[in-house]
C-alpha positions in Angstrom: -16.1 -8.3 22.4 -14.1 -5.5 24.2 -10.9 -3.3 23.3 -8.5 -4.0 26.0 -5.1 -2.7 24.9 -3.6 -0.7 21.9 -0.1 -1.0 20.7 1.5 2.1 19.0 4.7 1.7 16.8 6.3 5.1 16.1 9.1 6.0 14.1 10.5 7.1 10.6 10.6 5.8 6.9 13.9 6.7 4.9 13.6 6.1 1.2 16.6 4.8 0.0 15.8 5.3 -3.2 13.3 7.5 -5.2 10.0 7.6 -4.4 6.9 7.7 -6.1 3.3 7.5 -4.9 1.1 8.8 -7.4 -0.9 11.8 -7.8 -3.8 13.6 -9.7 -2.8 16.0 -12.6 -5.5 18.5 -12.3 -3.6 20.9 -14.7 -2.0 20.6 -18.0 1.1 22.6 -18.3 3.6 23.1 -21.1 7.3 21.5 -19.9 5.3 19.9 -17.0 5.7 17.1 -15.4 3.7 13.8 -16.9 3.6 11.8 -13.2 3.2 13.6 -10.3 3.8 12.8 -6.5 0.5 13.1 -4.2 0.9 16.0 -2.1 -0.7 17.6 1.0 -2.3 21.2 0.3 1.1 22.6 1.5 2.7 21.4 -1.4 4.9 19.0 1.0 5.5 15.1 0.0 3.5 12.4 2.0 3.1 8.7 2.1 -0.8 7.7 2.7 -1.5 5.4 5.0 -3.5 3.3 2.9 -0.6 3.1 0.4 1.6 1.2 3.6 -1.2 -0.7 4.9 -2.3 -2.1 1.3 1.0 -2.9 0.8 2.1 -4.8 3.7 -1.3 -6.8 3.1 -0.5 -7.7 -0.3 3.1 -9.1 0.3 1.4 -10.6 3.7 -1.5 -12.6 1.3 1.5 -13.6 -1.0 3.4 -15.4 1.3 0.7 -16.8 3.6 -1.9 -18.4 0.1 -1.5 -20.1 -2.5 -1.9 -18.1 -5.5 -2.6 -20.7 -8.1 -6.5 -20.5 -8.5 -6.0 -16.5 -8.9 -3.9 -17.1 -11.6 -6.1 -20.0 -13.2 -9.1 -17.8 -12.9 -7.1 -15.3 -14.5 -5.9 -17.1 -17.6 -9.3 -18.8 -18.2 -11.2 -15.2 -17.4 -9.1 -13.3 -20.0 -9.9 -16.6 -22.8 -13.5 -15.9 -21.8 -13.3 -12.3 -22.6 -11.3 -12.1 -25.6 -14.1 -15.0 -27.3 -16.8 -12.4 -26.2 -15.2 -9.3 -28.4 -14.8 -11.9 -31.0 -18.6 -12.7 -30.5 -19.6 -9.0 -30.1 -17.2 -8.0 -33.5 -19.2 -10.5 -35.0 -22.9 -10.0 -33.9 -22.7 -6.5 -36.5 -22.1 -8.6 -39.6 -24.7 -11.6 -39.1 -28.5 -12.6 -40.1 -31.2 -12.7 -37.4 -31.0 -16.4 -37.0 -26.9 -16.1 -36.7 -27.3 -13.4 -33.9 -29.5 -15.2 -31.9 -27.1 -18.3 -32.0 -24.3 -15.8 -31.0 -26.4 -14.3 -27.9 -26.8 -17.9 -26.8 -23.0 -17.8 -26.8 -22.2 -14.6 -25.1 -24.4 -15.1 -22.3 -23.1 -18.6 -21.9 -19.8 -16.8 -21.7 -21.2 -14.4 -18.8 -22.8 -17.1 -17.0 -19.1 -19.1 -16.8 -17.9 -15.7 -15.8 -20.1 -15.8 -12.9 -19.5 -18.9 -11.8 -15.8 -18.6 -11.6 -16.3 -15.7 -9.9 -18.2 -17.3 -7.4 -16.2 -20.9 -6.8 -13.0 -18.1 -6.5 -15.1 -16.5 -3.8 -15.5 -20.0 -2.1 -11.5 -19.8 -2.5 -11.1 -16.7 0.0 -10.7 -14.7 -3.2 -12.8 -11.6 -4.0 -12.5 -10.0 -7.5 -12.9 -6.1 -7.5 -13.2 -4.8 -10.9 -9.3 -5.8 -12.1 -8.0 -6.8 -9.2 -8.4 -9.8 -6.7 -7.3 -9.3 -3.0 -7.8 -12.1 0.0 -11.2 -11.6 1.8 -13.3 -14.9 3.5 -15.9 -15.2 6.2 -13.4 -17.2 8.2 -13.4 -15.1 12.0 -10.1 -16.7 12.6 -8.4 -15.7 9.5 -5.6 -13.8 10.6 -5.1 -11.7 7.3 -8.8 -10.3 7.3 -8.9 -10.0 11.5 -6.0 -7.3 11.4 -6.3 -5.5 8.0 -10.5 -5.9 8.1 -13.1 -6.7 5.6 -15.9 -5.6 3.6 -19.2 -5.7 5.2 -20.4 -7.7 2.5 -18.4 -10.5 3.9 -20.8 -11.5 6.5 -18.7 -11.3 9.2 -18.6 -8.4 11.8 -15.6 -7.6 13.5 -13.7 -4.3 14.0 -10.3 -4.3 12.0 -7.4 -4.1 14.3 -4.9 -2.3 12.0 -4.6 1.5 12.1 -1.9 3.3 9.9 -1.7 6.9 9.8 -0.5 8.8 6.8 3.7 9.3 6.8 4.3 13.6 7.1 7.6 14.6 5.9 10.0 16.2 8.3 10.9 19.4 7.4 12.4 21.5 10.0 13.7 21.4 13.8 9.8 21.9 14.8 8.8 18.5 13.9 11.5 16.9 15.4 11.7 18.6 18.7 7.9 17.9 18.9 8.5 13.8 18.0 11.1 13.8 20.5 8.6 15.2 23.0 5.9 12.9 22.2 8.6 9.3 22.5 10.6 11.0 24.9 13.8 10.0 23.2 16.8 11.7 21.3 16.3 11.0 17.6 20.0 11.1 16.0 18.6 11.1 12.2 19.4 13.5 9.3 16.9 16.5 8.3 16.2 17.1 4.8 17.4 20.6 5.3 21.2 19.2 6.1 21.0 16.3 2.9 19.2 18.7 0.2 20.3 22.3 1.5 19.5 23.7 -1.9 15.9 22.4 -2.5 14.9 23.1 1.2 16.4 26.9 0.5 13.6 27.1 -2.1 11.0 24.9 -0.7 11.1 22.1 -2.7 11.3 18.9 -1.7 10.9 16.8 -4.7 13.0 16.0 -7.8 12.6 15.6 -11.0 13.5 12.6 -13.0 13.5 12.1 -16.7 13.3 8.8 -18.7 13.0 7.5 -21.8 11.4 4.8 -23.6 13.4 3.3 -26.4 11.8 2.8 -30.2 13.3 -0.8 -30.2 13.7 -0.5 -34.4 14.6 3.0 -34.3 16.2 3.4 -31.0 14.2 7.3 -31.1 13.3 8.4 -27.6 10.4 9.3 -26.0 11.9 11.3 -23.3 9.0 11.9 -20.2 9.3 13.2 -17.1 8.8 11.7 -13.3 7.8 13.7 -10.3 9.5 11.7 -7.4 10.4 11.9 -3.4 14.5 11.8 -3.0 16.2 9.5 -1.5 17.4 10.5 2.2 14.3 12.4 3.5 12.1 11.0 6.1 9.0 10.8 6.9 7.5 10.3 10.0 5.4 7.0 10.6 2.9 5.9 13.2 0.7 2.3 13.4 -1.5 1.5 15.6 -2.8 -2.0 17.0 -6.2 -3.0 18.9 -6.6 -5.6 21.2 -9.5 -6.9 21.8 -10.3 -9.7 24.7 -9.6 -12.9 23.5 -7.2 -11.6 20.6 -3.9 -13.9 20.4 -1.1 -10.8 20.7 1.5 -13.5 18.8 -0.1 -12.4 16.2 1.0 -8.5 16.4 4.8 -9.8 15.5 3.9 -12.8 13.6 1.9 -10.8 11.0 1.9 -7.5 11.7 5.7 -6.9 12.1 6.1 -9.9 9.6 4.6 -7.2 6.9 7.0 -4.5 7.8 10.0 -6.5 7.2 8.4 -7.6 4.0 7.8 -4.0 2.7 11.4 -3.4 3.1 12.2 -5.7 1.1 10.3 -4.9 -1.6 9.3 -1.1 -2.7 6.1 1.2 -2.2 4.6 3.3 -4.7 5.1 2.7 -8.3 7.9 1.9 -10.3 9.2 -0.3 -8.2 10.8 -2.6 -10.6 12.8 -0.1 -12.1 14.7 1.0 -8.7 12.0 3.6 -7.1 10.1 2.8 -3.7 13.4 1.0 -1.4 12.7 2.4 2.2 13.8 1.5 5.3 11.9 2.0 8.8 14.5 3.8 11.0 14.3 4.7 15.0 11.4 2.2 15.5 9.4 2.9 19.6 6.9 0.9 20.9 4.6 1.5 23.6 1.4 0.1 24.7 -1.9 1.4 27.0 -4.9 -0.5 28.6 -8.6 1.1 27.6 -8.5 1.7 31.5 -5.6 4.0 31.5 -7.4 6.1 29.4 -10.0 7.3 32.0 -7.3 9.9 33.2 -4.4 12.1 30.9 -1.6 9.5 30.7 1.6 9.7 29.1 2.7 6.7 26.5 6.1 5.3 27.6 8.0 4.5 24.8 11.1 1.7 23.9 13.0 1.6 20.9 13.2 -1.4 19.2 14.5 -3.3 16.0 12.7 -4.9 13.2 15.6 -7.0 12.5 18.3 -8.1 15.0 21.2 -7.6 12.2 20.6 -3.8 11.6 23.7 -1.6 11.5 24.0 1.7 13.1 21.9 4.4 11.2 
């Protein structure tokens, strides 16, 4: 197996709503703020990397499998474990000879656990703690060649699917030094020229209250939602490896398959309730043989669109 060819993608991500990837609280202030954005050390906004890529493989496994054994191992897993605290509640008010029937329940219990567990493995399913995500030792599934998969799997092969963390742009600087790099004339809007007041001050969130409603009451419980505004933009970057023998169809087919899909959901939390719409603006492409890189080359870049019905920015 050897790396051929890479494939860049560069361009920008414009919420066009509020967004919200979470953060740690590592401080507990009075007035403060009860979710938090992740930040850089700067204090700056960014999206991580892992947060796109986890996403576009999650609306990729959704519309490429069938779902129906997660959600049967789900509703038969949850049975299993609300009979075990019923068992366990009960074990502290029995005799000996009650417990040990119990114990032969419980681990009856665990062992049907297990085995679920293991036919959903069979599946291309792989529990992790509360979650379940797509994984199998097939080499040609197309899901686990691009995004990659645990080494546990049994099967070695690099992951193709490289997505860099999304950097706010916040100031001529950045721009002037994209425009170097693609080599084009990026017509977008700064967040200095569509939020003149918080970039005055440095700020480059918002803050958003909501409230939860006592349904028999109708008494608030008023908290407050650290959150990315819509209009900025953050700069975005993917890359894709090629390897000899790879099928390239399936750079558009899944790859730019998830993009489009991520725009038409949300990122970050919250979704449901409006947060997380983004759009991927100014899209370039460019792509570089591994023998090109024995001497300083220069990528040559092409704007292109994700969908053929976009209007002008």
């Amino acid at each position: 197996m050897q790396l051929v060819k890479k494939i860049f993608i560069k361009g920008f991500i414009k919420p066009e709503t509020g967004l919200r990837v979470g953060g740690s609280k590592e401080t507990i202030e009075i007035g403060g703020v009860d979710l938090s954005v992740i930040k850089l050390p700067n204090g700056l906004p960014y999206i991580p990397g892992s947060s796109i890529k986890g996403k576009m493989r999650c609306l990729l496994e959704r519309s490429m499998f069938d779902l129906e054994p997660v959600k049967k191992y789900w509703e038969e897993e949850n049975q299993r474990e609300k009979e075990k605290k019923g068992l366990k509640d009960k074990l502290k008010k029995v005799n000996d000879q009650e417990k040990q029937q119990i114990e032969k329940q419980l681990k009856d219990l665990h062992d049907k656990s297990r085995e679920a567990k293991d036919n959903l493995e069979k599946l291309g399913w792989k529990r992790l703690q509360n979650i379940i995500i797509h994984t199998c030792p097939d080499p040609n599934c197309p899901i686990c060649l691009i995004f990659g998969r645990p080494a546990e799997a049994g099967v070695n092969q690099p992951t193709r699917l490289f997505v860099r963390d999304a950097h706010l742009i916040v100031g001529e600087k950045e721009l002037e030094k994209i425009k170097n790099e693609i080599g084009f004339s990026l017509d977008i809007e700064l967040f200095e020229k569509v939020y003149p007041d918080l970039s005055k001050m440095r700020v480059y969130t918002e803050i958003k209250t909501e409230n939860v409603i006592d349904r028999l009451t109708s008494a608030a419980n008023p908290r407050k939602i650290e959150r990315v505004p819509a209009g900025v933009v953050f700069e975005f970057e993917l890359i894709y490896n090629v390897f000899d023998g790879d099928d390239e169809k399936l750079f558009e087919e899944i790859v730019l398959k998830g993009l489009r899909l991520l725009e038409d959901d949300y990122i970050g939390g919250m979704g449901s309730r409006g947060y997380g719409k983004i759009k991927f603006i100014k899209l370039y492409k460019a792509e570089a043989n591994t023998i090109d890189y024995t001497k300083p080359i220069k990528l040559k870049f092409e704007e292109f669109l994700l969908r053929n019905s976009y209007a002008d920015n």
